[in-house]
PDB file of N, H, CA, C and O in Angstrom:
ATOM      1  N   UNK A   1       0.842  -1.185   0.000  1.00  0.00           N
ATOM      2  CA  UNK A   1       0.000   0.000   0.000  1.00  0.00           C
ATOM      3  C   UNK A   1       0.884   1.244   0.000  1.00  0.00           C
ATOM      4  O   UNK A   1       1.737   1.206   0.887  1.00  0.00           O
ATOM      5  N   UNK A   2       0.899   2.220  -0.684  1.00  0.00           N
ATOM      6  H   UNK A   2       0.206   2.250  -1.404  1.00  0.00           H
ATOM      7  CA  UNK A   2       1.394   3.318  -1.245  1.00  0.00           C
ATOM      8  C   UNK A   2       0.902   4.122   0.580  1.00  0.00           C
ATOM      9  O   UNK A   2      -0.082   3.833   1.262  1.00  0.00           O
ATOM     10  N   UNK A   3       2.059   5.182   0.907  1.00  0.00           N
ATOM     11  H   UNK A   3       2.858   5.417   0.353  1.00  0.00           H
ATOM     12  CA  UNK A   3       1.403   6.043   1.845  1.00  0.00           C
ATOM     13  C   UNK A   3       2.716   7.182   1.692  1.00  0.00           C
ATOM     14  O   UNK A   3       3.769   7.093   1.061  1.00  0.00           O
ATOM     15  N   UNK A   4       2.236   8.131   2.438  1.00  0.00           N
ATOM     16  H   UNK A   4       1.380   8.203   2.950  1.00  0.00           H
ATOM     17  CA  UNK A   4       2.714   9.602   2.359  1.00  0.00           C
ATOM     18  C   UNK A   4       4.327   9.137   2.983  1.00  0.00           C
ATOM     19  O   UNK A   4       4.235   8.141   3.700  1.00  0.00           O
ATOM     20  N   UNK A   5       5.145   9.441   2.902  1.00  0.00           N
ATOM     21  H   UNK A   5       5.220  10.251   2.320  1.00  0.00           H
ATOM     22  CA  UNK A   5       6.726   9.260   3.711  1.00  0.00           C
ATOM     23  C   UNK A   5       7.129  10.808   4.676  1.00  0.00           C
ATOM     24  O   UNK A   5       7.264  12.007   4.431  1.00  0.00           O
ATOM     25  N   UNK A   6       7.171  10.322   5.311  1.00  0.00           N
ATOM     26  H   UNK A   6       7.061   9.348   5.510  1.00  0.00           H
ATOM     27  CA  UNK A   6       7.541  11.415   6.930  1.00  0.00           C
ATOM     28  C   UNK A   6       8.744  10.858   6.900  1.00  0.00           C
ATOM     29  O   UNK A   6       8.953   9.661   6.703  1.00  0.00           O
ATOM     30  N   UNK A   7       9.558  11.691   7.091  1.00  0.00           N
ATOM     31  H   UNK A   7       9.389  12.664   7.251  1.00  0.00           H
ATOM     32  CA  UNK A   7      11.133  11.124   7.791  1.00  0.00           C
ATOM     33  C   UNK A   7      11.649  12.024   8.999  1.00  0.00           C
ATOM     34  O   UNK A   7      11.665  13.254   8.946  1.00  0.00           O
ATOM     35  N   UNK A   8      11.959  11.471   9.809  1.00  0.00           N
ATOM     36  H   UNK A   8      11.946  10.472   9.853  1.00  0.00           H
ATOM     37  CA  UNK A   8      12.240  12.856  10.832  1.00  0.00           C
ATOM     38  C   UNK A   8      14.384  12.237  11.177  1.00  0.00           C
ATOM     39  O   UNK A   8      15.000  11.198  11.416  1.00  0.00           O
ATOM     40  N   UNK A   9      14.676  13.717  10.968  1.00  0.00           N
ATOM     41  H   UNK A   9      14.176  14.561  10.773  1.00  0.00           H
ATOM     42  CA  UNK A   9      16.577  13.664  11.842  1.00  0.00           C
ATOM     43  C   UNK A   9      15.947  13.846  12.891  1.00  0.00           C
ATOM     44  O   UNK A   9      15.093  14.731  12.952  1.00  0.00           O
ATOM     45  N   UNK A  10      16.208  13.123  13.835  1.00  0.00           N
ATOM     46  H   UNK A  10      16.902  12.404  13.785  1.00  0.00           H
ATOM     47  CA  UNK A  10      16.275  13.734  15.662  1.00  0.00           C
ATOM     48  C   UNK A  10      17.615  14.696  15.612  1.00  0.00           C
ATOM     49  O   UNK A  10      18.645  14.490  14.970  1.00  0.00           O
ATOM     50  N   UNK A  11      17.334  15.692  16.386  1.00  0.00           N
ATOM     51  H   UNK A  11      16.498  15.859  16.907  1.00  0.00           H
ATOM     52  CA  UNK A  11      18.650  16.596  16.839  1.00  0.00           C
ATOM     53  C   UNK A  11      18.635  16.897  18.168  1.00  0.00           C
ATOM     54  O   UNK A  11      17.637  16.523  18.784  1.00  0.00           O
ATOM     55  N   UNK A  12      19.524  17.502  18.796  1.00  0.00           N
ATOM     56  H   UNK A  12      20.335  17.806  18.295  1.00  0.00           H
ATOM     57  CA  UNK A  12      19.193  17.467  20.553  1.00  0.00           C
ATOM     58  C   UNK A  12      19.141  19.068  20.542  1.00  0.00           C
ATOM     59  O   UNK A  12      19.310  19.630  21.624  1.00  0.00           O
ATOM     60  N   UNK A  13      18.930  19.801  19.458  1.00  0.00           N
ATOM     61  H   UNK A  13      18.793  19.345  18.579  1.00  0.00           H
ATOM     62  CA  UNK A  13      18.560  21.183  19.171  1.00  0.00           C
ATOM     63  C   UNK A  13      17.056  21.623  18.439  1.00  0.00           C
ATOM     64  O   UNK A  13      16.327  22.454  18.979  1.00  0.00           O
ATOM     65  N   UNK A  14      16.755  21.065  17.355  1.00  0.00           N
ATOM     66  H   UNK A  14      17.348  20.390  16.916  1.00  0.00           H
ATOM     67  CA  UNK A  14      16.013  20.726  16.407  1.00  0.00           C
ATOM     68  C   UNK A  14      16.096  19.305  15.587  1.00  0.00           C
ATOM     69  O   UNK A  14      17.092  18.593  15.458  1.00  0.00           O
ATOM     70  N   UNK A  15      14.659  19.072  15.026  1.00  0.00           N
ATOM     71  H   UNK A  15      13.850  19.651  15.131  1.00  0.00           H
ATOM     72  CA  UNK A  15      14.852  18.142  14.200  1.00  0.00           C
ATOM     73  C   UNK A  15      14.512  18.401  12.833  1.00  0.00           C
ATOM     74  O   UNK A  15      13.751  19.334  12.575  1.00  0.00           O
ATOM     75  N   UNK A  16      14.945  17.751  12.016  1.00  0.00           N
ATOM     76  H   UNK A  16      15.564  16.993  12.226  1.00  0.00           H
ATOM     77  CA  UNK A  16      15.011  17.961  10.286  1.00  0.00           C
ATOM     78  C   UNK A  16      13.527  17.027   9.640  1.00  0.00           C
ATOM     79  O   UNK A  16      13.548  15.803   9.769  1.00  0.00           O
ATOM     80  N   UNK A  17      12.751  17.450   9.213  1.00  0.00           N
ATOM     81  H   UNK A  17      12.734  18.444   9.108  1.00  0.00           H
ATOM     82  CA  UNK A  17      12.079  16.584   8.792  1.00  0.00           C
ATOM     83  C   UNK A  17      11.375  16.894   6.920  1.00  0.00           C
ATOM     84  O   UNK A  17      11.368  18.018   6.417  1.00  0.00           O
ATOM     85  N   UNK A  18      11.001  15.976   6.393  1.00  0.00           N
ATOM     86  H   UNK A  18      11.007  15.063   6.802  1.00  0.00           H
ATOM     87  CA  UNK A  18      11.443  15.625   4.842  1.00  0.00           C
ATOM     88  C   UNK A  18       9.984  14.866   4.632  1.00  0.00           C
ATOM     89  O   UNK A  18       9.823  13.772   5.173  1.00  0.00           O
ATOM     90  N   UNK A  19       9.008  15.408   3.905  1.00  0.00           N
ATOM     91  H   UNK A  19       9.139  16.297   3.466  1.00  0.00           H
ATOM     92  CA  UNK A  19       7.605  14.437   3.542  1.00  0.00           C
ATOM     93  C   UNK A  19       7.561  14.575   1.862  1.00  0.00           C
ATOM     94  O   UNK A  19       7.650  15.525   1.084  1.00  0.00           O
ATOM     95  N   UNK A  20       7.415  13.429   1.750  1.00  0.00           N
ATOM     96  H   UNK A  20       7.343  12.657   2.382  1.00  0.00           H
ATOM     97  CA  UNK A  20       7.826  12.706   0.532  1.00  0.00           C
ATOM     98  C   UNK A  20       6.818  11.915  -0.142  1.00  0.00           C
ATOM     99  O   UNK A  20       6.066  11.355   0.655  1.00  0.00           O
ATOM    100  N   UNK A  21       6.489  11.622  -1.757  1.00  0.00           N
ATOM    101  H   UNK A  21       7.100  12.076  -2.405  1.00  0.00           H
ATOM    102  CA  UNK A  21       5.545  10.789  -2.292  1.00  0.00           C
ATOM    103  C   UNK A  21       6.131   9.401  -2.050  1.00  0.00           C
ATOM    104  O   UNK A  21       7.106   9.077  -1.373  1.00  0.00           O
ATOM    105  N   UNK A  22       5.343   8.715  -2.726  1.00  0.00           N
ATOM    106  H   UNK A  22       4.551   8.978  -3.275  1.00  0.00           H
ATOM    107  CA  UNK A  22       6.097   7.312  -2.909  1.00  0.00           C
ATOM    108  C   UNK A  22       7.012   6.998  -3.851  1.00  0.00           C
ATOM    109  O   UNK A  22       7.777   6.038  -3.756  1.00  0.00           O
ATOM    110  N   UNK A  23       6.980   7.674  -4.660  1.00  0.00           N
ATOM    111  H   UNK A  23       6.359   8.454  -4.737  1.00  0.00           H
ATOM    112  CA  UNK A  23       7.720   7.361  -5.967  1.00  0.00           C
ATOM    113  C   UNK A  23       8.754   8.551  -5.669  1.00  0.00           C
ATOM    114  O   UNK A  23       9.110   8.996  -6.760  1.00  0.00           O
ATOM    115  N   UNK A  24       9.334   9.195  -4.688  1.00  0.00           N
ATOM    116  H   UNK A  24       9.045   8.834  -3.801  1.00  0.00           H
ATOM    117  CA  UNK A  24      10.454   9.659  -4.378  1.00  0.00           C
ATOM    118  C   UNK A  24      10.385  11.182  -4.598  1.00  0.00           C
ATOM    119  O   UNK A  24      11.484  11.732  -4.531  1.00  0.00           O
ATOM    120  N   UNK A  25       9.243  12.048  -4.868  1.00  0.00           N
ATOM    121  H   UNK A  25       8.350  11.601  -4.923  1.00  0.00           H
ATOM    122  CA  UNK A  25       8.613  12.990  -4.828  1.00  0.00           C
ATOM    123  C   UNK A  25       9.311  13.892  -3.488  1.00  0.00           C
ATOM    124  O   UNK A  25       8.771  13.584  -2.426  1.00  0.00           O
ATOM    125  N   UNK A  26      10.006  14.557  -3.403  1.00  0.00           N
ATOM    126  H   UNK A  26      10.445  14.807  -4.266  1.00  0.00           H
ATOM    127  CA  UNK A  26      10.123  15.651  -1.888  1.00  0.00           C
ATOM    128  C   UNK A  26       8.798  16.842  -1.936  1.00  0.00           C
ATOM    129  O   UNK A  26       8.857  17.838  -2.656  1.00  0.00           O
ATOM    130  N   UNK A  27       7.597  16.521  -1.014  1.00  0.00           N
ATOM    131  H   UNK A  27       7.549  15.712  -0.429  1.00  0.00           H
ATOM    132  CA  UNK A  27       7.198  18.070  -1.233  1.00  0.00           C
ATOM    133  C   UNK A  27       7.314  18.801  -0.126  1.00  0.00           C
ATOM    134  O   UNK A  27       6.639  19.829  -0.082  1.00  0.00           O
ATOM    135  N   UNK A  28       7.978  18.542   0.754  1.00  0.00           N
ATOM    136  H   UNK A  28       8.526  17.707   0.718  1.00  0.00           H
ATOM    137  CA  UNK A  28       8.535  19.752   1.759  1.00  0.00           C
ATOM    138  C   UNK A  28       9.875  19.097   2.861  1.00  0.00           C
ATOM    139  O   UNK A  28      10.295  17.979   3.159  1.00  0.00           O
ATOM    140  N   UNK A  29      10.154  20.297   3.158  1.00  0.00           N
ATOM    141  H   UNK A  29       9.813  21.205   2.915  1.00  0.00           H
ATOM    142  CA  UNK A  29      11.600  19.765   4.028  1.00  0.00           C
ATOM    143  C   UNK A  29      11.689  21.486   5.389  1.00  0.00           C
ATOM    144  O   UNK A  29      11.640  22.680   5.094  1.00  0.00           O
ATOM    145  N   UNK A  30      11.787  21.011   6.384  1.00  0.00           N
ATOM    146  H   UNK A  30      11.827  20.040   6.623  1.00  0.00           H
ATOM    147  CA  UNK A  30      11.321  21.781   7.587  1.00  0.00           C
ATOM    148  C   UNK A  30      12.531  21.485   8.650  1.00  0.00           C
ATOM    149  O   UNK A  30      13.279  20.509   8.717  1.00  0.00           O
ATOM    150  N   UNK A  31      12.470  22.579   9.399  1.00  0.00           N
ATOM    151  H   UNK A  31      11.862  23.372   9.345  1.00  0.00           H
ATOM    152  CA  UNK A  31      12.802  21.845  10.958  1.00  0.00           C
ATOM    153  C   UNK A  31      11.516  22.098  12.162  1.00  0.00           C
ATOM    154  O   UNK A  31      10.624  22.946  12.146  1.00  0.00           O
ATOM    155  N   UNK A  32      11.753  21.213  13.003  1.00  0.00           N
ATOM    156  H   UNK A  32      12.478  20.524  13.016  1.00  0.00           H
ATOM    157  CA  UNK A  32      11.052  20.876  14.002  1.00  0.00           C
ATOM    158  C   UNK A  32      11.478  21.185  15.428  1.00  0.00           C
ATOM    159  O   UNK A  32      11.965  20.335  16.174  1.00  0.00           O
ATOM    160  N   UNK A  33      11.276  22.391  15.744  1.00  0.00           N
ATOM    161  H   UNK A  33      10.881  23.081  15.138  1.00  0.00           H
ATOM    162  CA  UNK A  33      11.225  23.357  17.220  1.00  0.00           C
ATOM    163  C   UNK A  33      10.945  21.786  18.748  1.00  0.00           C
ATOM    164  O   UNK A  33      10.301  20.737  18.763  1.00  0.00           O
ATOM    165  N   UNK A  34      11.648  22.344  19.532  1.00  0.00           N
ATOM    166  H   UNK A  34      12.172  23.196  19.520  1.00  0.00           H
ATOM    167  CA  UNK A  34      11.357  21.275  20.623  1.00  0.00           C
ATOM    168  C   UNK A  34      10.519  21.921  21.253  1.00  0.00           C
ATOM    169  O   UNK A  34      10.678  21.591  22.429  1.00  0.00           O
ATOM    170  N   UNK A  35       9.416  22.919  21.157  1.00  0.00           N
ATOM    171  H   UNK A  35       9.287  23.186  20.202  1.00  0.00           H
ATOM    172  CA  UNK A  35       8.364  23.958  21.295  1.00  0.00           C
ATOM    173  C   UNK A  35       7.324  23.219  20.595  1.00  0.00           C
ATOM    174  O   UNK A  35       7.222  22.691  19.488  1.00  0.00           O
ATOM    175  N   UNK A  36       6.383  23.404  21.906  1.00  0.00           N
ATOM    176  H   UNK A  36       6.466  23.833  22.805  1.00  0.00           H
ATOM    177  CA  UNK A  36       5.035  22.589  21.601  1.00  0.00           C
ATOM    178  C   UNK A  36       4.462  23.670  20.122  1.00  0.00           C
ATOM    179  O   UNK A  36       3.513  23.424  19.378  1.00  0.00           O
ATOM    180  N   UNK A  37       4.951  24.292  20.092  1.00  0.00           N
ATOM    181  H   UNK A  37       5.722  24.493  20.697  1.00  0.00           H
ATOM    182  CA  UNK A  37       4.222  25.299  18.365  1.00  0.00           C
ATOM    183  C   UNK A  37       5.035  24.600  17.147  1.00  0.00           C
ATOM    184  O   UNK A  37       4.699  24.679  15.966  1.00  0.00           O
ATOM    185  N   UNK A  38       6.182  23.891  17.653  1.00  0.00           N
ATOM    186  H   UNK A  38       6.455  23.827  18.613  1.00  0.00           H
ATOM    187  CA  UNK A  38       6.446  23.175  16.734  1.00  0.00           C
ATOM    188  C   UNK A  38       6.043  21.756  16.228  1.00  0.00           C
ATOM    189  O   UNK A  38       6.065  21.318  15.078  1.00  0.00           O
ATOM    190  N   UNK A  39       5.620  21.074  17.542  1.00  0.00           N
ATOM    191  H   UNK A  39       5.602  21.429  18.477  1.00  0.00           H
ATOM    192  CA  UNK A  39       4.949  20.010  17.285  1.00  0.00           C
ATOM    193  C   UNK A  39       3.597  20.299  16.635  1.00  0.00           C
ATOM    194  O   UNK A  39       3.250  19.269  16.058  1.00  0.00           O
ATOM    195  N   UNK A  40       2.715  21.235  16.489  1.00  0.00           N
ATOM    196  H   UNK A  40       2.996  22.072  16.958  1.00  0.00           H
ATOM    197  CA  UNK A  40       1.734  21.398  16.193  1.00  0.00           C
ATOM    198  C   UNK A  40       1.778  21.995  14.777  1.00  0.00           C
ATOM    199  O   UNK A  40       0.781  21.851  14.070  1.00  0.00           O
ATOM    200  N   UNK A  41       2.864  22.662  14.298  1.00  0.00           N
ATOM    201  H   UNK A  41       3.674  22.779  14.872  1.00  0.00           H
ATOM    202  CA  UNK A  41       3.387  22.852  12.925  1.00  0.00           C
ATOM    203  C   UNK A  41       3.706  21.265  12.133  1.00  0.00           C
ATOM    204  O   UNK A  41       3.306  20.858  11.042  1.00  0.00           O
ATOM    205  N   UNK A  42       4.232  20.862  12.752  1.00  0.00           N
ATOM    206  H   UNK A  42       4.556  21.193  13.638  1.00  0.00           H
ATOM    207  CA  UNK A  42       4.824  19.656  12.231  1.00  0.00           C
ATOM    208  C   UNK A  42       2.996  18.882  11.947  1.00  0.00           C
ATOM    209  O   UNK A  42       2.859  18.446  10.804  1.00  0.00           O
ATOM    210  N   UNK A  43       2.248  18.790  12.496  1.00  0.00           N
ATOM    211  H   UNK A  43       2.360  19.144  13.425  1.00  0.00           H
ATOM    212  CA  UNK A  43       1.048  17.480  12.668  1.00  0.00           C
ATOM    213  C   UNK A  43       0.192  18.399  11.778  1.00  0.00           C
ATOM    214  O   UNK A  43      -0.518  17.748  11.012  1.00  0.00           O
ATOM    215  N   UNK A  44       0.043  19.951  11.650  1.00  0.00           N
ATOM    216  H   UNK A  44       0.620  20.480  12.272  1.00  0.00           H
ATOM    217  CA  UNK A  44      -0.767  20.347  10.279  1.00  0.00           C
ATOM    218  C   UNK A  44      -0.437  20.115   9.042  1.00  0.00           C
ATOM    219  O   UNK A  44      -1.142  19.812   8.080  1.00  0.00           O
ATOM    220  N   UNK A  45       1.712  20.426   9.219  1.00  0.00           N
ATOM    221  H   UNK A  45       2.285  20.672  10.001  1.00  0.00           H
ATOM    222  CA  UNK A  45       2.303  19.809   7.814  1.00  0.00           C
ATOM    223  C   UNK A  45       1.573  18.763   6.840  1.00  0.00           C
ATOM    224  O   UNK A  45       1.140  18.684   5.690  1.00  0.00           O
ATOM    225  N   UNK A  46       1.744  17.792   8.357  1.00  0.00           N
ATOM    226  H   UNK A  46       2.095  17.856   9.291  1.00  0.00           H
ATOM    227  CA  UNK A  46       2.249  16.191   7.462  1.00  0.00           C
ATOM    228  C   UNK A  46      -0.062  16.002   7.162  1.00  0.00           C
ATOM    229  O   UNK A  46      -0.425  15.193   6.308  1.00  0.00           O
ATOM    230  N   UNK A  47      -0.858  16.588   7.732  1.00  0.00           N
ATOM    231  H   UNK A  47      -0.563  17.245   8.425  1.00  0.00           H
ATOM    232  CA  UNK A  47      -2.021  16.118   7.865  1.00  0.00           C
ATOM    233  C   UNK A  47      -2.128  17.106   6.122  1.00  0.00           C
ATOM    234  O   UNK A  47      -2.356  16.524   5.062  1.00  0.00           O
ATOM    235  N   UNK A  48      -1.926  18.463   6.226  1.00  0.00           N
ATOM    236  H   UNK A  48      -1.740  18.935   7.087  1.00  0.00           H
ATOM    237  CA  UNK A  48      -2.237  18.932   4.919  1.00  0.00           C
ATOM    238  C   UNK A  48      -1.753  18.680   3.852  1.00  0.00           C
ATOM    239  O   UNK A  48      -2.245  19.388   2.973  1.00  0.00           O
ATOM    240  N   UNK A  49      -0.681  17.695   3.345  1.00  0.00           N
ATOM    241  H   UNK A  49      -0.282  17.121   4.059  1.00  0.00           H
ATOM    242  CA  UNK A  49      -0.016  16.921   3.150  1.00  0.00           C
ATOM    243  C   UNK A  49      -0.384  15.597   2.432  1.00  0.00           C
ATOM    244  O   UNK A  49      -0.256  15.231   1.264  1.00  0.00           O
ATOM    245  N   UNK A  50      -0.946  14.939   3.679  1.00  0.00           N
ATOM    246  H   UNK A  50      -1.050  15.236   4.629  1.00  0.00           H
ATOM    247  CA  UNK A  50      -1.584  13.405   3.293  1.00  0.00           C
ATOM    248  C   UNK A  50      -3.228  14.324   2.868  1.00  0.00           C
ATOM    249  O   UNK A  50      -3.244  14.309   1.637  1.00  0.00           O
ATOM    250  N   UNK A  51      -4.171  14.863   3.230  1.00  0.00           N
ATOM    251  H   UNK A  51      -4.158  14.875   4.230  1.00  0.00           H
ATOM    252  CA  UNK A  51      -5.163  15.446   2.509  1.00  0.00           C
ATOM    253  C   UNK A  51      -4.652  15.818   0.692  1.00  0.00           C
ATOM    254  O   UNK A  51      -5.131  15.247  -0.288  1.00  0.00           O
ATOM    255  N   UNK A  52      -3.845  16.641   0.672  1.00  0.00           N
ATOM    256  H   UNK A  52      -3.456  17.105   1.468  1.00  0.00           H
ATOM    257  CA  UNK A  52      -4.029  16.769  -0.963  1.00  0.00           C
ATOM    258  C   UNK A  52      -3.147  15.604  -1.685  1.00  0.00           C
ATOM    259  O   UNK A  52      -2.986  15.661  -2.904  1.00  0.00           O
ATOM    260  N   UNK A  53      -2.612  14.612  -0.965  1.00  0.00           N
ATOM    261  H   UNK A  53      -2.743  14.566   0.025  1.00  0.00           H
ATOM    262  CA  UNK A  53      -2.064  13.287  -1.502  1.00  0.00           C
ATOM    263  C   UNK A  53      -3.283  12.080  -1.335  1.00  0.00           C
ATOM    264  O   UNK A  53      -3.314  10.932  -1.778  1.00  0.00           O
ATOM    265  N   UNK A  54      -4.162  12.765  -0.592  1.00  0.00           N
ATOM    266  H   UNK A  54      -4.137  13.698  -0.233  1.00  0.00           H
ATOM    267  CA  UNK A  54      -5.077  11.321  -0.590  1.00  0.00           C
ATOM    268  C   UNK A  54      -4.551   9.875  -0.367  1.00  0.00           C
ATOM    269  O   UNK A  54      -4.890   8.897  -1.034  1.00  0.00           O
ATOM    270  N   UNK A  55      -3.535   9.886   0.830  1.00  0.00           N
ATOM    271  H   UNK A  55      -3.260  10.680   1.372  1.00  0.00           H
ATOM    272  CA  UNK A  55      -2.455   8.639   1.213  1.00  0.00           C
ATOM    273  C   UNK A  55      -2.554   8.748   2.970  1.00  0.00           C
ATOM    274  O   UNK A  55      -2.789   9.692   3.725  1.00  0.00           O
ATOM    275  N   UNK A  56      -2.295   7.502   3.163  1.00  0.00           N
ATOM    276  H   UNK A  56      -2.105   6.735   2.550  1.00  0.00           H
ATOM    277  CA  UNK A  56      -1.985   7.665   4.552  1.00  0.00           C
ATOM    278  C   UNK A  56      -1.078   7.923   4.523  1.00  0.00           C
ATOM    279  O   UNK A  56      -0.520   7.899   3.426  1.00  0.00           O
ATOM    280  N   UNK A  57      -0.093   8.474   6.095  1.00  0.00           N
ATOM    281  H   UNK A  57      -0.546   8.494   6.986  1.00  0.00           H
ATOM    282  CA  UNK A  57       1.259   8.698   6.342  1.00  0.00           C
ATOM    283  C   UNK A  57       1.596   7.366   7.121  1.00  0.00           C
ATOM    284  O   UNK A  57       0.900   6.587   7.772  1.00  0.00           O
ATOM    285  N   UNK A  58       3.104   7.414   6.758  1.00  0.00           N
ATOM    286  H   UNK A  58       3.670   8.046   6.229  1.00  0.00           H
ATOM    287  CA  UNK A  58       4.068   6.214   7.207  1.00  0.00           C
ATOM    288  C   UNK A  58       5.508   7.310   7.814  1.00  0.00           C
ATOM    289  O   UNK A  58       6.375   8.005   7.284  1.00  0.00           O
ATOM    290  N   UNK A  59       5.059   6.902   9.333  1.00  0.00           N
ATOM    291  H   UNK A  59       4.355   6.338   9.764  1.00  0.00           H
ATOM    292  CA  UNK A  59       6.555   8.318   9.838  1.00  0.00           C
ATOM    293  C   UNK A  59       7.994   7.124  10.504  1.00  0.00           C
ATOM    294  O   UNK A  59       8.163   6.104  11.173  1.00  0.00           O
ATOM    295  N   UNK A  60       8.666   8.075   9.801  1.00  0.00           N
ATOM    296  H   UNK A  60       8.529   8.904   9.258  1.00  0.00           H
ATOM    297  CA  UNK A  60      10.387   6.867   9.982  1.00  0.00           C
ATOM    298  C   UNK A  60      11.275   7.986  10.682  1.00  0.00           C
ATOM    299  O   UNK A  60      11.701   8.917   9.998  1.00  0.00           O
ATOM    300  N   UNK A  61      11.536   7.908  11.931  1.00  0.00           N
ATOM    301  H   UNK A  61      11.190   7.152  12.487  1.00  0.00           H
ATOM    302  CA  UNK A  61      12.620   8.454  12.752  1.00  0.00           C
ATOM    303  C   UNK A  61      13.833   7.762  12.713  1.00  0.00           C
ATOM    304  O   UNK A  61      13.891   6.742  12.027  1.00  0.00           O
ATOM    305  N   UNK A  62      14.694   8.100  13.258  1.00  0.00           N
ATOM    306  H   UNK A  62      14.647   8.929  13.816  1.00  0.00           H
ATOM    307  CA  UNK A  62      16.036   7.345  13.607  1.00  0.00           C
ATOM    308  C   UNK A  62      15.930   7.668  15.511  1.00  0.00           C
ATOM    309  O   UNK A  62      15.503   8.643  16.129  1.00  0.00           O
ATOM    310  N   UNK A  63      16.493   6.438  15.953  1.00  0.00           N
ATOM    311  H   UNK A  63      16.840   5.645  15.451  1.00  0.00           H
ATOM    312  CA  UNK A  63      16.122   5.961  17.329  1.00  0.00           C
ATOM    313  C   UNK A  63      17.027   6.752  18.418  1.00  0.00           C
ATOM    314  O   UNK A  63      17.846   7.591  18.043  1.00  0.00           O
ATOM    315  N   UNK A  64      16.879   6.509  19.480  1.00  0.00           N
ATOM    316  H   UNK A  64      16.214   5.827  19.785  1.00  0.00           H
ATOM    317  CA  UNK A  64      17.855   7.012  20.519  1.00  0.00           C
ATOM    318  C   UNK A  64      19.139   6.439  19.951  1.00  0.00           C
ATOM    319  O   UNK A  64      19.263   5.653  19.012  1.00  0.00           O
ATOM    320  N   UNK A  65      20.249   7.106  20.863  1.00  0.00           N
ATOM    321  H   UNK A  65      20.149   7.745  21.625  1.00  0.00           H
ATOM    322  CA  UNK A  65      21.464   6.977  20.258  1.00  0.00           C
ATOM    323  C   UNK A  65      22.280   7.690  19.842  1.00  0.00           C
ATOM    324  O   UNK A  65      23.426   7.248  19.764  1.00  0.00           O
ATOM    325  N   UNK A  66      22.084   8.642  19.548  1.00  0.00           N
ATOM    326  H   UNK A  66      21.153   9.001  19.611  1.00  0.00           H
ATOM    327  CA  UNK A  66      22.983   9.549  18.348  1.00  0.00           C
ATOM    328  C   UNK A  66      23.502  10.859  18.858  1.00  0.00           C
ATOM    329  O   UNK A  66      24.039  10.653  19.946  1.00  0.00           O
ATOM    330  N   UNK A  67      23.544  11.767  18.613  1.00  0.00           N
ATOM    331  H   UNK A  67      23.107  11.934  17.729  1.00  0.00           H
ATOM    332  CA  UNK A  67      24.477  13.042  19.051  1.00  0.00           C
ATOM    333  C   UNK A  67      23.986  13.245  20.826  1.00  0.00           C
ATOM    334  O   UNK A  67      24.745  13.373  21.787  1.00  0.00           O
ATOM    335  N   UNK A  68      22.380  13.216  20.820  1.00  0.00           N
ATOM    336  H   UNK A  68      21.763  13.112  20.039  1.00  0.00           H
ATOM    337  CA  UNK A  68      22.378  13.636  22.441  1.00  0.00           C
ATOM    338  C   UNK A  68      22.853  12.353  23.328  1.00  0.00           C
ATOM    339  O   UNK A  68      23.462  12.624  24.362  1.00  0.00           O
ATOM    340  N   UNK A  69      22.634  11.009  23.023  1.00  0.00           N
ATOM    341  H   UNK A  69      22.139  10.789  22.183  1.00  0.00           H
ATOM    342  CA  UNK A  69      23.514  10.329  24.339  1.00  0.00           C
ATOM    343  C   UNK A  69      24.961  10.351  24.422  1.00  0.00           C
ATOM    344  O   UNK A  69      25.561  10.051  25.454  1.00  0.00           O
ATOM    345  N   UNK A  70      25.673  10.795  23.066  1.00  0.00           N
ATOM    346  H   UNK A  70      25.186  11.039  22.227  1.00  0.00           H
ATOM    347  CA  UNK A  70      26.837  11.260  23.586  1.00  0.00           C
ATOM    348  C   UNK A  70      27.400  12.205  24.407  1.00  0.00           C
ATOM    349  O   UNK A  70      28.452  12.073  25.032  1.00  0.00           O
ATOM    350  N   UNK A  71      26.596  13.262  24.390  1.00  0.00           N
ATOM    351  H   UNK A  71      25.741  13.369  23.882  1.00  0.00           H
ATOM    352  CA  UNK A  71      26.577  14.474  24.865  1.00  0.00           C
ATOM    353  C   UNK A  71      27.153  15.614  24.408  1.00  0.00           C
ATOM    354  O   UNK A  71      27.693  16.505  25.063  1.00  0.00           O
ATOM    355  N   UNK A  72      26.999  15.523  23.239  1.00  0.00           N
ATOM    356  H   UNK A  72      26.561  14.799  22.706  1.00  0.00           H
ATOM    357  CA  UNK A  72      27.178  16.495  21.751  1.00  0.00           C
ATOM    358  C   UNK A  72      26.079  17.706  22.399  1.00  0.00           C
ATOM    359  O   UNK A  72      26.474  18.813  22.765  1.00  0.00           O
ATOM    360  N   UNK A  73      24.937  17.351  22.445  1.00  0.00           N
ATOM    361  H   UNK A  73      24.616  16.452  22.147  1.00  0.00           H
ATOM    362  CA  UNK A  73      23.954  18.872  23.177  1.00  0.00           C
ATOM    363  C   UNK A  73      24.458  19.431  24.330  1.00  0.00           C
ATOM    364  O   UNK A  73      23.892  20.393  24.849  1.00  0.00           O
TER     365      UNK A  73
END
């Protein structure tokens, strides 16, 4: 089943995020505030988004691990 592609960078500052067709389409690329106005930017994105794609969304993060448990932040 075909669905909308969310990708999110975690950052221990911001995160990078990238929503995409299926067939490899980019139609937007953002960052993501650790500010609840950003979470709420981010969930109109990806919803206005999958509305004029007529697709569900499929969201792919990358896991704990990475710059903040080193202590890069």
């Amino acid at each position: 089943m075909d669905a909308l592609l969310v990708g999110i960078d975690v950052g221990c500052r911001k995160h990078r995020v990238a929503i995409g067709m299926p067939d490899g389409e980019l139609l937007e690329q953002f960052d993501l505030t650790h500010q609840p106005a950003g979470s709420d930017d981010f969930f109109k994105r990806v919803e206005k988004q999958a509305l004029l794609a007529k697709l569900p969304v499929s969201i792919g993060m990358e896991g704990y691990g990475g710059w903040a448990r080193v202590g890069h932040c």
